[in-house]
C-alpha positions as CSV (number, residue, x, y, z in Angstrom):
1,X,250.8,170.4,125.6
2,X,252.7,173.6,125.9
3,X,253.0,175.1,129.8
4,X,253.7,178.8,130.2
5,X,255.4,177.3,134.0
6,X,255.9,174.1,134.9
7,X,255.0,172.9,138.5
8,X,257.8,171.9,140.7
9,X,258.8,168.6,142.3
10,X,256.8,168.0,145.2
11,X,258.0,168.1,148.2
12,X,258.7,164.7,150.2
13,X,260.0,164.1,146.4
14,X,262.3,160.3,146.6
15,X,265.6,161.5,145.0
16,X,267.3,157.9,144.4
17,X,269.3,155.6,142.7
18,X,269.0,152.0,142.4
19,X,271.3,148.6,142.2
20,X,270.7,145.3,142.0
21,X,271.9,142.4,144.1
22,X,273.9,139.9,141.6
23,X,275.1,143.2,139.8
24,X,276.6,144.7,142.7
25,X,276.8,142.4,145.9
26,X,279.3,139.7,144.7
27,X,279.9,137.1,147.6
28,X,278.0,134.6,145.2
29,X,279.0,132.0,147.8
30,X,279.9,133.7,151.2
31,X,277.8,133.2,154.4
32,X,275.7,130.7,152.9
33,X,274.1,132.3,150.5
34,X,272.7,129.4,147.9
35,X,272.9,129.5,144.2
36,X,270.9,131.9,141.9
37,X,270.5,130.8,138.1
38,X,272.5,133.7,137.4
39,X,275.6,131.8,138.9
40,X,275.0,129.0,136.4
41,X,274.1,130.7,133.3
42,X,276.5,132.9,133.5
43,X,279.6,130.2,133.1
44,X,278.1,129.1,130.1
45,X,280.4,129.9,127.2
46,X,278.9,133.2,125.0
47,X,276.2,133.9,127.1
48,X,278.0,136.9,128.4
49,X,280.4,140.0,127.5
50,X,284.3,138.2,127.5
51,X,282.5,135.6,130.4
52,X,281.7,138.3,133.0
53,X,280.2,137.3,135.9
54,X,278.8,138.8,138.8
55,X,281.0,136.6,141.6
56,X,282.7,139.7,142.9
57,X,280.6,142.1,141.3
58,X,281.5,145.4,142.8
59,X,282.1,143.9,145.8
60,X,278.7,145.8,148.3
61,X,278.0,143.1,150.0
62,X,281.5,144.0,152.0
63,X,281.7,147.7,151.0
64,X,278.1,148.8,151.5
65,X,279.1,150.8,154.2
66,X,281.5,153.0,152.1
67,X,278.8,153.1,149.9
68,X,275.7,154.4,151.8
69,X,278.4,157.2,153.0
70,X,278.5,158.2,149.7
71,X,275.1,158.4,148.9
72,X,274.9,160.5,152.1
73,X,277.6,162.8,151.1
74,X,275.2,163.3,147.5
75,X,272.0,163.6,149.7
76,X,270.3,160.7,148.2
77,X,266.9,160.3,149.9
78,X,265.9,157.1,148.6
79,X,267.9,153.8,147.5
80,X,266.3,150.8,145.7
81,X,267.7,147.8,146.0
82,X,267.4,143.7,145.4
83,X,267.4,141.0,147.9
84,X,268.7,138.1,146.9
85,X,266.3,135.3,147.3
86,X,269.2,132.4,147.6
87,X,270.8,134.9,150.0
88,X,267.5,134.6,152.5
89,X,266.9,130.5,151.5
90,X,269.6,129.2,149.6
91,X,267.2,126.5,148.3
92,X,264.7,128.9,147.5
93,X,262.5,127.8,150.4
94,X,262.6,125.8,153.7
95,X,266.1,126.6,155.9
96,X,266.1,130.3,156.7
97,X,269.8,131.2,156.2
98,X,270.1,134.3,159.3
99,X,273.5,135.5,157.6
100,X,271.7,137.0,154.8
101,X,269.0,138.2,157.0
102,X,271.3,139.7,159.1
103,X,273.3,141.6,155.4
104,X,269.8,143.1,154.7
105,X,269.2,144.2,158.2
106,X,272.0,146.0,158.5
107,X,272.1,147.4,155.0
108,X,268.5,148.8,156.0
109,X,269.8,150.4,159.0
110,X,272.5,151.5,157.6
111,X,270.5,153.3,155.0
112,X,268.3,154.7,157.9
113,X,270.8,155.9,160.1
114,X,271.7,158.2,156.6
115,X,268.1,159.4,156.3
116,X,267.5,157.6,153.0
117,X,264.7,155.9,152.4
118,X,265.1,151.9,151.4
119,X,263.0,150.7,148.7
120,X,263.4,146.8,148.3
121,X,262.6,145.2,145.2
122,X,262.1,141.4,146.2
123,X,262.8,140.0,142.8
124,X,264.9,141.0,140.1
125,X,266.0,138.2,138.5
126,X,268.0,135.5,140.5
127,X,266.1,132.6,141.4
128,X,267.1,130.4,143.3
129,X,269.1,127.9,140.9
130,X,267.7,125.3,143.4
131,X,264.0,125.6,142.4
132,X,265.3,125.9,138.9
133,X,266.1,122.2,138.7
134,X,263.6,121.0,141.2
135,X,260.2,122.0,139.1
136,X,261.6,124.2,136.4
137,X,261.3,127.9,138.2
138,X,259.0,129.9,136.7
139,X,257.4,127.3,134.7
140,X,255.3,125.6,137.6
141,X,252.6,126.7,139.7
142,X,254.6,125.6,143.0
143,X,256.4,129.0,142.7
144,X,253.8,130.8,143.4
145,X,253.5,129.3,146.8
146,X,257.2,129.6,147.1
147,X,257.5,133.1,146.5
148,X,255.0,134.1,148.7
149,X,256.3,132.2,151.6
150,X,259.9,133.8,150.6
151,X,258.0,137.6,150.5
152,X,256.3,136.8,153.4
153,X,259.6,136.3,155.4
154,X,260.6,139.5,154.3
155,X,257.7,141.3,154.9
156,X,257.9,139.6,158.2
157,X,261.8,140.9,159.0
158,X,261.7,144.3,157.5
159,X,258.2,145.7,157.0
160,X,258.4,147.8,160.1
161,X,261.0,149.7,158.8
162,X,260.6,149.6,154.7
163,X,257.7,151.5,153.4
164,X,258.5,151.0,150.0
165,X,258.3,147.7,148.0
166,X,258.8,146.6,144.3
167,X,257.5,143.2,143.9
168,X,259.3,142.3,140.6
169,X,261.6,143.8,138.3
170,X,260.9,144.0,134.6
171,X,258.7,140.5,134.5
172,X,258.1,141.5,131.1
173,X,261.9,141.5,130.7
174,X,263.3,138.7,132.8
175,X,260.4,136.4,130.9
176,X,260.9,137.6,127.7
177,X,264.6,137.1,127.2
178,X,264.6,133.7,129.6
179,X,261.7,132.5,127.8
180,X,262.0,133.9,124.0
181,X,265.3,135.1,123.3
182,X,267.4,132.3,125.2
183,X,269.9,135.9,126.4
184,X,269.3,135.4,130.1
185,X,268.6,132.0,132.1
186,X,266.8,129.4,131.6
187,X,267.9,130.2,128.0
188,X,264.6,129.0,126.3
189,X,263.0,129.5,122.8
190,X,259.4,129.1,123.0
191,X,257.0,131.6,122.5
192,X,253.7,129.2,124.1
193,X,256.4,128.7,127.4
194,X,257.0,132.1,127.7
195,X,253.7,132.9,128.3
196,X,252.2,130.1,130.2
197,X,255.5,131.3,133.0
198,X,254.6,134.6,132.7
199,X,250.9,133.8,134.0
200,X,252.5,132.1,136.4
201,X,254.8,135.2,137.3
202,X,251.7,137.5,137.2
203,X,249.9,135.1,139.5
204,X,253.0,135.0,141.8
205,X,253.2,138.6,142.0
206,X,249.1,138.9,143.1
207,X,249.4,136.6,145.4
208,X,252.9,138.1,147.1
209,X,250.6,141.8,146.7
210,X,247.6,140.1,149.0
211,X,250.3,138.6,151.8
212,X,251.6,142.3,151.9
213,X,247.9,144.4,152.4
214,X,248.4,141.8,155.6
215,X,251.6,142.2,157.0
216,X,252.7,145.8,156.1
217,X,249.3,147.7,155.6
218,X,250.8,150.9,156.1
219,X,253.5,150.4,153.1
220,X,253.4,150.9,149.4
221,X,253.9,148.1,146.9
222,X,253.9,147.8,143.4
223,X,255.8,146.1,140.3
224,X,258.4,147.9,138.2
225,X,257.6,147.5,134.7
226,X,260.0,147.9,131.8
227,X,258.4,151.0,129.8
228,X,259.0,151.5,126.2
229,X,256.4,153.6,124.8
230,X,255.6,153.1,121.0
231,X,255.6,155.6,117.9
232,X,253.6,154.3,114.5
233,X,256.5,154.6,111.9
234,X,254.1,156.3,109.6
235,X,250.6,157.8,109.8
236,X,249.8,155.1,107.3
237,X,246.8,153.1,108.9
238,X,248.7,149.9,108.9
239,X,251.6,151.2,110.3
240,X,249.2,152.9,113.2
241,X,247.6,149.4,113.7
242,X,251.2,147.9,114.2
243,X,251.6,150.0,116.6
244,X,248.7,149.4,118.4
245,X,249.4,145.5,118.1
246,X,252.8,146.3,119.8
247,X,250.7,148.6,122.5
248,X,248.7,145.4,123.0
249,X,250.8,142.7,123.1
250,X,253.8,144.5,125.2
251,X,252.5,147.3,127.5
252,X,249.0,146.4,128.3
253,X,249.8,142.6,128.0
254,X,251.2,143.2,131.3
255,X,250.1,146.2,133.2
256,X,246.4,145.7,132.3
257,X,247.0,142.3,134.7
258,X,248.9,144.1,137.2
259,X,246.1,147.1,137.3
260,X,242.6,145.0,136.5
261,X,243.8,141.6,136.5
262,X,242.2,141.3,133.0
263,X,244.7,140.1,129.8
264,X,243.6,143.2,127.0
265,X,240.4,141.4,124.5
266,X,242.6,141.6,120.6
267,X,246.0,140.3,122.8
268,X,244.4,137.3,124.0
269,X,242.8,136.7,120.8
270,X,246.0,136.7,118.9
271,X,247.8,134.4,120.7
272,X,245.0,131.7,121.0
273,X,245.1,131.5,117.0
274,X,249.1,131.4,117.2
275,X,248.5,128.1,119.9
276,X,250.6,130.8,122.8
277,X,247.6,131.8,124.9
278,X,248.7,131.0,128.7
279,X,246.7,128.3,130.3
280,X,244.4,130.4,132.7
281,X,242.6,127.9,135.6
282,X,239.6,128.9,138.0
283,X,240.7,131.4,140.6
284,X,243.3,132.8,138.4
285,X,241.2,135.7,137.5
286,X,240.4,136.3,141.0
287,X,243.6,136.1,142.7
288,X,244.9,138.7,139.9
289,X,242.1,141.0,140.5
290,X,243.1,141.0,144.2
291,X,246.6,142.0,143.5
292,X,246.3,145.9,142.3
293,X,249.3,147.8,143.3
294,X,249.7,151.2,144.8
295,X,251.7,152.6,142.7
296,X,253.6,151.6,138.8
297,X,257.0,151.5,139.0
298,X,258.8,152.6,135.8
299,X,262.2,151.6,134.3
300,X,262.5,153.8,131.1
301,X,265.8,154.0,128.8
302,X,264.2,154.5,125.5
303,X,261.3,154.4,123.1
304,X,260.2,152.4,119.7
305,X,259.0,152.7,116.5
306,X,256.8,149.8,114.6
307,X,255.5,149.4,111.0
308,X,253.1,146.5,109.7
309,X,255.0,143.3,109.4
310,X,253.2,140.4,107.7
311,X,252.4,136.9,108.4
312,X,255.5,135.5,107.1
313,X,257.5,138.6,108.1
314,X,260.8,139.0,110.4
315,X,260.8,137.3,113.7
316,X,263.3,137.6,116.6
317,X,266.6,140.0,116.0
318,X,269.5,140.1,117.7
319,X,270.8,142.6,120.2
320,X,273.6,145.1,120.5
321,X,275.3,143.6,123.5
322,X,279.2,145.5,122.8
323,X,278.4,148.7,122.3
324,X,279.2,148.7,118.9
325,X,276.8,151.3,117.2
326,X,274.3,150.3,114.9
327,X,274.7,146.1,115.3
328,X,271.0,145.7,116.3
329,X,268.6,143.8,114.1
330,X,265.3,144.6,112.9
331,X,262.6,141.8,114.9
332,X,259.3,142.2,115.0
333,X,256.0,139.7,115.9
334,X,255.1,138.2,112.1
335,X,251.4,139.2,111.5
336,X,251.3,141.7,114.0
337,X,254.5,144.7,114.3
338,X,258.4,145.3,113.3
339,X,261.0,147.4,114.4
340,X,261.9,150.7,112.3
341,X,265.1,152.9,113.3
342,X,263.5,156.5,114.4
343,X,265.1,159.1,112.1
344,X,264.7,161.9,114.6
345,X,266.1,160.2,117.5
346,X,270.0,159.5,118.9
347,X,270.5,156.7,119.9
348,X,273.5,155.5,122.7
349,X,276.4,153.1,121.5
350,X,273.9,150.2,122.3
351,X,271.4,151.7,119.9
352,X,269.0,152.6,122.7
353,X,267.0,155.6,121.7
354,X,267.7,158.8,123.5
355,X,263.8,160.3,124.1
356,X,263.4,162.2,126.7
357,X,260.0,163.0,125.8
358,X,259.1,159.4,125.4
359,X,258.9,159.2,129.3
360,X,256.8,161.8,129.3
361,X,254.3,160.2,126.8
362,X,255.0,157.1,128.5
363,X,254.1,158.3,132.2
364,X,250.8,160.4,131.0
365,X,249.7,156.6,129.3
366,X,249.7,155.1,132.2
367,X,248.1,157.7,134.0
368,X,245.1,158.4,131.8
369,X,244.7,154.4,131.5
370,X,245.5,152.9,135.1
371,X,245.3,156.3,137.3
372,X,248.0,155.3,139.4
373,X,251.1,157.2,141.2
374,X,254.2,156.2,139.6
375,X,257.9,155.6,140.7
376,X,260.5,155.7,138.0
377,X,262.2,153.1,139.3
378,X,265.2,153.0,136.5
379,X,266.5,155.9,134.7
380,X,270.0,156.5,133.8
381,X,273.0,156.4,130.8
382,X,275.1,153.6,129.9
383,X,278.3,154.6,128.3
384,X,281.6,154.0,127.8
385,X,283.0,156.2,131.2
386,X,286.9,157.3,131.4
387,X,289.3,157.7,134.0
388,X,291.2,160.6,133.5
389,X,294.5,161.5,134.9
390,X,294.1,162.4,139.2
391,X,290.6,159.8,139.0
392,X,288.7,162.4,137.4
393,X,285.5,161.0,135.4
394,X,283.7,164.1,132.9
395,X,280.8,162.6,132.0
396,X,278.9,165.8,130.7
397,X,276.8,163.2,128.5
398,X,275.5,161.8,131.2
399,X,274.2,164.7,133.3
400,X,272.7,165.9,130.1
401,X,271.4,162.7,129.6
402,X,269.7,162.5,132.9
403,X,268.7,166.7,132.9
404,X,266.5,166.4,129.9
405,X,264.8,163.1,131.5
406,X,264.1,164.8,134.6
407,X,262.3,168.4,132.5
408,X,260.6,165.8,131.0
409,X,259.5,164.3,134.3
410,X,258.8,168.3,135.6
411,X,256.6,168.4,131.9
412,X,254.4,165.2,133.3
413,X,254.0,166.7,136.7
414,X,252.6,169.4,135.2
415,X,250.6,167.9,133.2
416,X,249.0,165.9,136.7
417,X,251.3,163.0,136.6
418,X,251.6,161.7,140.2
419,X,255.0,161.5,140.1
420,X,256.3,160.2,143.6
421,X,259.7,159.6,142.7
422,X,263.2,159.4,140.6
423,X,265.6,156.3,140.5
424,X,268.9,156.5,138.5
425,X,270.1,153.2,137.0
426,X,273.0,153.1,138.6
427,X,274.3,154.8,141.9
428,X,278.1,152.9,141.4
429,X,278.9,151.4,138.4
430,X,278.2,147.4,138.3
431,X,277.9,144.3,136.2
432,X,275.9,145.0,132.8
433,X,274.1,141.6,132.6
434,X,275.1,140.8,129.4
435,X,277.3,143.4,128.8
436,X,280.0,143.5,131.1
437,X,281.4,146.4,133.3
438,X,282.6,148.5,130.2
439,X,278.8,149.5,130.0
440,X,279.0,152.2,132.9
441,X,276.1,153.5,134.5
442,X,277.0,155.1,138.3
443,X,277.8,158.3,139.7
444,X,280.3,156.7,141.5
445,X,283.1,155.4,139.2
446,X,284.4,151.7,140.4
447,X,287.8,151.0,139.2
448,X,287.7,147.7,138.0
449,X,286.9,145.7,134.6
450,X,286.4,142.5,132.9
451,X,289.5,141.3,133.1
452,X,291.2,142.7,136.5
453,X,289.3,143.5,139.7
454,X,291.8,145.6,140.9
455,X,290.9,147.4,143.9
456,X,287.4,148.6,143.1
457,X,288.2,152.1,144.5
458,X,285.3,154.3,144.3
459,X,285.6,157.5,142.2
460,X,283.0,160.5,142.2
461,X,282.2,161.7,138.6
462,X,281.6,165.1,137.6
463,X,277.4,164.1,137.3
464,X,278.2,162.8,141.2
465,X,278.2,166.6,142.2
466,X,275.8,167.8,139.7
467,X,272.8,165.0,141.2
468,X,273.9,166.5,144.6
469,X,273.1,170.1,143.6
470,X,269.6,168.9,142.1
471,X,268.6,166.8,144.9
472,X,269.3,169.9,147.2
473,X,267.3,172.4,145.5
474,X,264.0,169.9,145.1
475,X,265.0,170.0,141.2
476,X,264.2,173.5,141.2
477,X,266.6,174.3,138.1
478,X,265.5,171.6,136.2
């Protein structure tokens, strides 16, 4: 749809940015903070860019105050951020370490005493390497009790100051490259195993939803899902079914549970023939039902196109994890969709799709199908940043990058999108999972790389001031 004026930003609108723990805290080991499987997989040889790791990180957990200064000089009035579960019980349940208690409290406060608005995102991605070996993480049912208890404790510490809560980040993420694609820990293969954990992770997530309606019934809670709306490749009706396969299997696969606590009819159908259906016990279906959440948090970099791909047709490809343009394979689901490069698209040096109007289609999807408010809890640029001569950083690409995402957002308003808010991926730069620090994201330049820490001064880029100028007039010139 074509407006003749688009409605504004509303007012109360969260302007953020968001981090997450292992990517930015560093102190792996300090204060006795417990091991996460990050901390593990990462020393195994390949798994990541020239053997990054995220031990020092960007070093927050000692620099947080400098940081939260800066995002009050920018105005920021919202910043998401992890807690590390082995930072609250370093083996994942029992002891209560106070230290890391005591790091969040004050990072809370800190962010308070600034006037921005802390959103905590209790899980994004570092279990506790502890419950990894104990029952197999995700795989067992005993996480869900021991997830809760760990939610509940910080429900318990900083629900009466934290309004906003994201329950997990990107499940459909963390599951599907643990689980499938053996690219992030515990570096598994197995398409039935991936599902019967993420059941698990969806049951874990209802459950965590219910202890929070108890404790903090005045807050907002919800999981941030990894959106990548789908094109048909053609308007061939094969290539339009593909599509709708991928729809299926990847979108409402998991927001249909997170919304209705139903798996979508054709989805379930197609992985009982393949033998992958997830093992779903009495009381499943109820506990999910009772987990709705108030809003649908968003992490969007980019959109994807599908065409029919036959029973015997390509499986898993590999990713573009240097930055090397054009090194990602073709993959698909045999019998069901494929991957097919969009013609009309850019696409970054990682071969994500630039598609500023695929958020768009994205948010107005989720709207018309779940009715929700949604957070965009992830949105920003990864590129290859410079330091110029006198620490200057001109990244023009980036405030484009992030301009067009934001009219689009201002286009989905307008359309009645309840938009409630707009997270950047990153505020500094920080560890790229698998990709190192080359892969830059912040508004704050951090001078350090993957093979010298150096002093990890912090350096405003030229979108730093730009953000600052948008935040201040409500997005008015957007």
């Amino acid at each position: 749809m074509i407006h003749k004026k688009l409605d504004n930003f509303p007012e109360g609108f969260l302007w953020g940015s968001a981090s997450a723990a292992y990517q930015v805290e560093g102190a792996w080991d300090t204060d006795g903070k417990g091991k996460s499987i990050w901390d593990d997989f990462v020393r195994i040889p390949g798994k990541t860019f020239m053997g990054t790791n995220g031990d020092v990180a960007v070093d927050h957990y000692n620099r947080y105050k400098e940081d939260v200064a800066l995002m009050a000089e920018m105005g920021l009035k919202a910043y998401r951020f992890s807690i590390a579960w082995a930072r609250i019980f370093p083996e994942g349940t029992g002891k209560i370490c106070q230290e890391g208690l005591d790091f969040y409290n004050n990072l809370i406060d800190e962010l308070i005493k600034h006037d921005i608005e802390p959103i905590v995102t209790v899980y994004h991605w570092d279990l506790p390497q502890a419950l990894q070996d104990l029952y197999g993480g995700w795989e067992n049912r005993q996480i869900i009790e021991d997830f809760n208890n760990y939610c509940i404790t910080l429900f318990e510490n900083f629900g009466d100051r934290v309004k906003y809560w994201v329950s997990l980040n990107e499940q459909n993420i963390f599951i599907g490259l643990g689980y499938l694609r053996a690219m992030h820990p515990p570096g598994v293969t197995d398409y039935k195993r991936m599902y019967e954990a993420n059941h698990i992770a969806s049951l874990a997530n209802a459950k965590a939803i219910k202890s929070f309606r108890k404790i903090v019934p005045d807050g907002k809670i919800g999981p941030s899902f990894a959106l990548n709306p789908g094109y048909p490749a053609t308007c061939n009706p094969e290539d339009v079914l593909a599509f709708e396969d991928e729809e299926e299997l990847n979108a409402h696969w998991w927001m249909d549970v997170y919304v209705w606590g139903e798996y979508p009819i054709a989805g379930m159908k197609f992985l009982k023939e393949k033998g992958w259906a997830p093992t779903v016990l009495e009381g499943d279906t109820e506990l999910l039902k009772e987990g709705k959440p108030d809003f649908m948090g968003v992490n969007y970099y980019r959109t994807g196109t599908f065409e029919k791909n036959p029973l015997d047709g390509v499986g898993i490809g590999g990713f573009n994890t240097t930055g090397k343009k054009g090194t990602t394979q073709e993959e698909g689901v045999p019998g069901a969709y494929k991957t097919k490069r969009n013609e009309y698209l850019e696409t970054t040096n990682w071969d994500w799709e630039i598609d500023p109007t695929g958020l768009r289609i994205g948010m107005r999807r989720i709207t018309s199908r779940y009715k929700l408010p949604i957070l965009i809890s992830e949105n920003g640029l990864g590129e290859f940043d410079k330091l110029e001569e006198g620490n200057i950083i001109n990244d023009d690409y980036r405030i484009d990058y992030i301009e067009k995402h934001l009219r689009a957002c201002k286009e989905a308003i307008t359309d009645g999108v309840d938009l409630i808010g707009y997270c950047t991926w990153s505020f500094t730069d920080l560890l790229s999972w698998l990709n190192g620090y080359q892969k830059r994201y912040g508004f704050v330049y951090v001078d350090r790389d993957e093979q010298d820490e150096k002093e990890m001064a912090r350096y405003k880029k030229k979108s730093f001031y730009w953000y600052k100028d948008v935040i201040m007039n409500n997005g008015k010139d957007i």
